[in-house]
N, C-alpha and C positions, 0 to 999 in steps of 0.2 A: 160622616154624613155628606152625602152631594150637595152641593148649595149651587144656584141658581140665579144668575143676576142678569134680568132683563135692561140694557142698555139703554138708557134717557135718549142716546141720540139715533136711535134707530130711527126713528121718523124722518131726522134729514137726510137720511140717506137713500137718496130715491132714483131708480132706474126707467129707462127708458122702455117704451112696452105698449103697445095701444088694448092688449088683450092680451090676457095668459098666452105667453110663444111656446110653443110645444120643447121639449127640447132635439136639439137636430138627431135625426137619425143614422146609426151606424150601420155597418153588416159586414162581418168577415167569416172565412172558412176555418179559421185558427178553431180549434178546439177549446181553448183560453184564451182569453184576450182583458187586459185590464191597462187604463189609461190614466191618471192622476196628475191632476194642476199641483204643484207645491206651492203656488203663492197663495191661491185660494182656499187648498185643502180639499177639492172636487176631486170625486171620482167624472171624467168623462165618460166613460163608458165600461162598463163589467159584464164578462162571460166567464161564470165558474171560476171567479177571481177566488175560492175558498178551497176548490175541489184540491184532493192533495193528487200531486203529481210528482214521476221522478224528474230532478232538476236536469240529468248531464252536467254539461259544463257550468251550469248556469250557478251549481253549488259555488266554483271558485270564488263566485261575488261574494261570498262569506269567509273566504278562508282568505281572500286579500283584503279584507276589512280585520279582519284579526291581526293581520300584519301592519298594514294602518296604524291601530289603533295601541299596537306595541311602541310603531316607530315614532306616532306623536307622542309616547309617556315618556321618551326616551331610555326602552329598556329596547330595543332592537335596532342595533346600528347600519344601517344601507351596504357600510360595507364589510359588514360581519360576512364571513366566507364558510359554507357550508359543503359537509362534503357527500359527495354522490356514493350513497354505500352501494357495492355491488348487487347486494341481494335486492334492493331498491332497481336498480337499472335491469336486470336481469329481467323482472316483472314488469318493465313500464316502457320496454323499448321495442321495436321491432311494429308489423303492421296490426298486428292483434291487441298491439296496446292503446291503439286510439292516438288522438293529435300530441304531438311530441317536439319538444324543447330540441331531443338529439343530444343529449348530455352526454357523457363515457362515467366509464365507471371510476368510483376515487377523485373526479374532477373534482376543483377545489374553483367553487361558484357563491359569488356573493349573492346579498338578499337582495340588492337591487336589479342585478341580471334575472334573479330567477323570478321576481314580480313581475318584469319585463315577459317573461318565457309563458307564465302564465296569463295575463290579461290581454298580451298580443298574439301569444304564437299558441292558446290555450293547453299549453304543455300537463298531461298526467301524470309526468316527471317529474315536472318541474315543481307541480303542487306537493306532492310526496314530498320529497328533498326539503323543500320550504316547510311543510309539515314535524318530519324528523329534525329538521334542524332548531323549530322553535320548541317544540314538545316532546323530544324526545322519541316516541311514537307516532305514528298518523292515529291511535287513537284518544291516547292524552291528549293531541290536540284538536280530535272531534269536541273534547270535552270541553276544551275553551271556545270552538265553534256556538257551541248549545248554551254555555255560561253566557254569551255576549250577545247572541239572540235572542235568549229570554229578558234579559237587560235590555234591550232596544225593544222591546211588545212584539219582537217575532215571535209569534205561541203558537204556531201550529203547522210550525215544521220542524225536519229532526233532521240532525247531520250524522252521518257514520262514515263518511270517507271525505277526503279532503278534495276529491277532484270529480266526483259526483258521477261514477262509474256505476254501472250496474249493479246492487249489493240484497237483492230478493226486497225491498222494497222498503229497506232500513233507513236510506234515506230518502226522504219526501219534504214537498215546500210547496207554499201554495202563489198563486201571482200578485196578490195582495203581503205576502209575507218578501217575495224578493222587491218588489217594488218600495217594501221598507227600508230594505237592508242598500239597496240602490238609492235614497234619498240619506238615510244614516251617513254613506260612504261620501258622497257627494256634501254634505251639509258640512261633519264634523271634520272631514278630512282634505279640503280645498287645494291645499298645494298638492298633495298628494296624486289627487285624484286628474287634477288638470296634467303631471307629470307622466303618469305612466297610462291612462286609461285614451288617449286620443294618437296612441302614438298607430303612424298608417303601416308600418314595419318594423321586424327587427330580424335582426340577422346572430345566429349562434348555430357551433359546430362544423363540420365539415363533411363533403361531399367523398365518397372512396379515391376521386382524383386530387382532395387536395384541397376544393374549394368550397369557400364561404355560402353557407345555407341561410336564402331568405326567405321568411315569409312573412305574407300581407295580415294585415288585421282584418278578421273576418267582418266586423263591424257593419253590419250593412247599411247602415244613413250614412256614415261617416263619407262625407262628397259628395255624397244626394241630398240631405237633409241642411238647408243651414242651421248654426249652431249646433248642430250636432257635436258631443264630444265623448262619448263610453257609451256602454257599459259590455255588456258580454253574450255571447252568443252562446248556443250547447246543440249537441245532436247525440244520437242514441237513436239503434233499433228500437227501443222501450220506447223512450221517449218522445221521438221524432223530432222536428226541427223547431228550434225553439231561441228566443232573444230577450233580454231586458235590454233597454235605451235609452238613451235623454238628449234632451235638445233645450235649448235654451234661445230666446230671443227674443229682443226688446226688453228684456230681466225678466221675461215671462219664463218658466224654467216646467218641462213637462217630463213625465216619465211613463214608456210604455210597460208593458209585459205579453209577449205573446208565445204559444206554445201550442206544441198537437201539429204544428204545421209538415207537409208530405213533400216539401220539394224543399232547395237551397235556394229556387227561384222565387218561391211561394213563399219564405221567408223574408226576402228582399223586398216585393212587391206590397206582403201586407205590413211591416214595418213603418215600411215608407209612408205608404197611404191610412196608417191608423194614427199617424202624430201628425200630419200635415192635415188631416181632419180635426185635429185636436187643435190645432194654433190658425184654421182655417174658417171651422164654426163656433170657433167661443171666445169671447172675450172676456178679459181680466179687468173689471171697473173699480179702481183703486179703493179701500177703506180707511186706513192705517200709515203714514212712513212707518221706517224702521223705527224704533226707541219713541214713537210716543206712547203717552200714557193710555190704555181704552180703559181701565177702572180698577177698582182694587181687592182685594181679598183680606178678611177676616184671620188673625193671627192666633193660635194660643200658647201662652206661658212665653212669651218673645218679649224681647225687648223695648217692641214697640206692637201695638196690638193688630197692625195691618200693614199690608205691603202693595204698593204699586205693581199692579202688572201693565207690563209691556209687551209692544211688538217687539219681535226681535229680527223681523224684517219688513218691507213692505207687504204689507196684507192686501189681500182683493179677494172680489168677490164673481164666479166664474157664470155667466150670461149669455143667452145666445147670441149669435152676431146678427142674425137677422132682427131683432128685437126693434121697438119704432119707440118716439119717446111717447110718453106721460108720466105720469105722478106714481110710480109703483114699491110700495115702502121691502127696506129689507129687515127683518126679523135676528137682530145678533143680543146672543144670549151668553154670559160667561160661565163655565161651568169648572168647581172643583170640586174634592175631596175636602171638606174642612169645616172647623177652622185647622188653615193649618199650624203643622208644628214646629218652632221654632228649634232649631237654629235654619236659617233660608240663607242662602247663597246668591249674591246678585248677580241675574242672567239663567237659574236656575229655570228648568218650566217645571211650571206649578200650576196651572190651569189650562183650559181651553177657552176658544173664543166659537161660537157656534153659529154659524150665517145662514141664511134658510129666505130662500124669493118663493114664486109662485111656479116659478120654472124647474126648479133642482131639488133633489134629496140633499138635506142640511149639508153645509160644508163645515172640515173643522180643521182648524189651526190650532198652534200653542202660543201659549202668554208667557214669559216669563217674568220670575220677581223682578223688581227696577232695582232694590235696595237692599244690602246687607241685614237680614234680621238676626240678634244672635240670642240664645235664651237669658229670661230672665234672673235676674240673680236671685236673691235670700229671700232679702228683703220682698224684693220684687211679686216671687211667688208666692210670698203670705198675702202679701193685698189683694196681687188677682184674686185668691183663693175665700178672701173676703168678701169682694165683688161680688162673686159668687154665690155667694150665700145670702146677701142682701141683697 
């Protein structure tokens, strides 16, 4: 059962505002466009953030989260060496194959080079290889794509190729589902991500004379945007020109998504100008630090009948910039699944926190437990079950 817990201290939490502030106005040519606060949980602004579209490149962001998320269990070693199978190169080289690593056939390529080949140089090579090398197949390892997606509340999008090539429209993702999978990689995988997603170049293979082949990271904030630092770009006749982003500053930390765009310039342009509107008209009016307490949840059959939720980072709440002051209350409400069931893990999210002003559609964050709950024992589960009944 959802339970519902209106906050005691919403009252003091009061923002500046002489009159309902409209919220600021956007407008772009992108045929998608989706913009998301991660401190507040705010959608800034949505166009067909649901509609399903084919990704291009943009799919990689999921098959280097998968790699990620090996290399944090420590079951995929950085410099596990993977080898270039011909009939792989044969299919993924030359001008018909799309942007390319430049691998050779039989190369013998570690998994940190080929993350490299992929997030910078958005190799369809290089995601195969890395593909075959983790799953044997590139479709065993769609299946761990869609196993980890559905695990993270990507639900409504599908992976069938690792590098997000034309496939009759087998694979699809929406801008609200990469925008997840771009906060997922970004939240859960920090070194990682700051490691290989900001690098401005890289160089592999060679030229028929001999020499070293570079190229730039397509990125298009990355030196226009401060705090800019990943994520991924994609293009496709299907698809057209399309990007996921992020910038971070002042700890404010935003993520775009835009897509359907007709030019490389028109890419660059509405990038740029759809997050410097994001960190230009809205502001983050703090709730929360990290690890305090905002209240608790209802436990069942646990060792202890409730568990503190917490922040698990600083929280805010996402307001126009032009807003004036007075007295204007915000509305946070925590919401879970429960009671829940024990055994809880501390740091686990187990709830939301739900913010809602006069200006914006609810914002929502997560809670996690503050404290180990583990199930009750014997004894334990006879009394609850007494309780119960009395």
């Amino acid at each position: 059962m959802r339970r519902t817990l209106v906050l005691a201290t919403a009252a003091s939490v009061l923002l500046a505002g002489a009159a309902p502030a409209a919220a600021p106005q956007f407008d772009t040519p992108a045929k998608v466009a989706y913009l998301y606060d991660v401190n507040s949980g705010a959608v800034l602004y949505s166009k067909n953030a649901d509609m399903h579209m084919p990704p291009a490149s943009l799919a990689k962001m999921m098959t280097t989260l998968v790699a990620f998320t090996l290399i944090d269990q420590g079951k995929l070693p950085l410099n596990k060496m993977c080898t270039v199978r011909p009939e792989t190169w044969q299919k993924w080289h030359g001008p018909q194959a799309g942007s390319t690593m430049f691998l050779s056939p039989n190369e013998q390529v570690s998994v940190e080079n080929l993350l490299k080949g992929i997030v910078t140089l958005s190799g369809n090579d290089a995601s195969v290889v890395l593909a075959e090398c983790i799953g044997g197949t590139e479709q065993a390892f769609t299946d761990e794509m869609n196993a980890l997606a559905k695990q993270i509340g990507v639900t409504n999008s599908h992976f069938c190729t690792a590098n997000g090539w034309p496939d009759n429209d087998c694979t699809y993702v929406t801008a609200r589902d990469l925008a997840a999978i771009a906060k997922t990689t970004i939240e859960r995988h920090p070194k990682l991500y700051k490691e290989f997603y900001s690098l401005p170049n890289f160089s592999w293979g060679k030229t028929m004379a001999g020499q070293a082949i570079t190229q730039e990271n397509r990125d298009p904030l990355l030196g226009r945007v401060p705090g800019a630092d990943g994520l991924k770009t994609g293009h496709t006749e299907e698809a057209g020109y399309g990007f996921t982003g992020s910038a971070e500053q002042n700890g404010r930390r935003l993520i775009e998504v835009l897509a359907g765009m007709d030019s490389w310039n028109q890419r660059v342009q509405e990038s740029t100008r759809l997050i410097q509107w994001g960190f230009n008209a809205w502001n983050d009016k703090p709730l929360f630090k990290s690890g305090a307490k905002v209240g608790e949840a209802q436990v069942q059959m646990g060792s202890s009948s409730s568990v503190p939720l917490m922040a698990p980072r600083d929280l805010a709440v996402s307001v126009p910039a032009a807003i004036s002051l007075t007295n204007k209350p915000v509305t946070m409400k925590i919401r879970y699944e429960g009671p829940l069931i024990a055994p809880i893990a501390r740091g686990q999210e187990v709830a939301q926190l739900v913010i809602t002003t006069a200006d914006t559609p609810p914002q929502v964050v997560s809670l996690v437990a503050g404290d180990d709950v583990g199930k009750a024992g014997f004894f334990g589960r006879i009394w609850l079950g007494l309780k119960q009944i009395i």
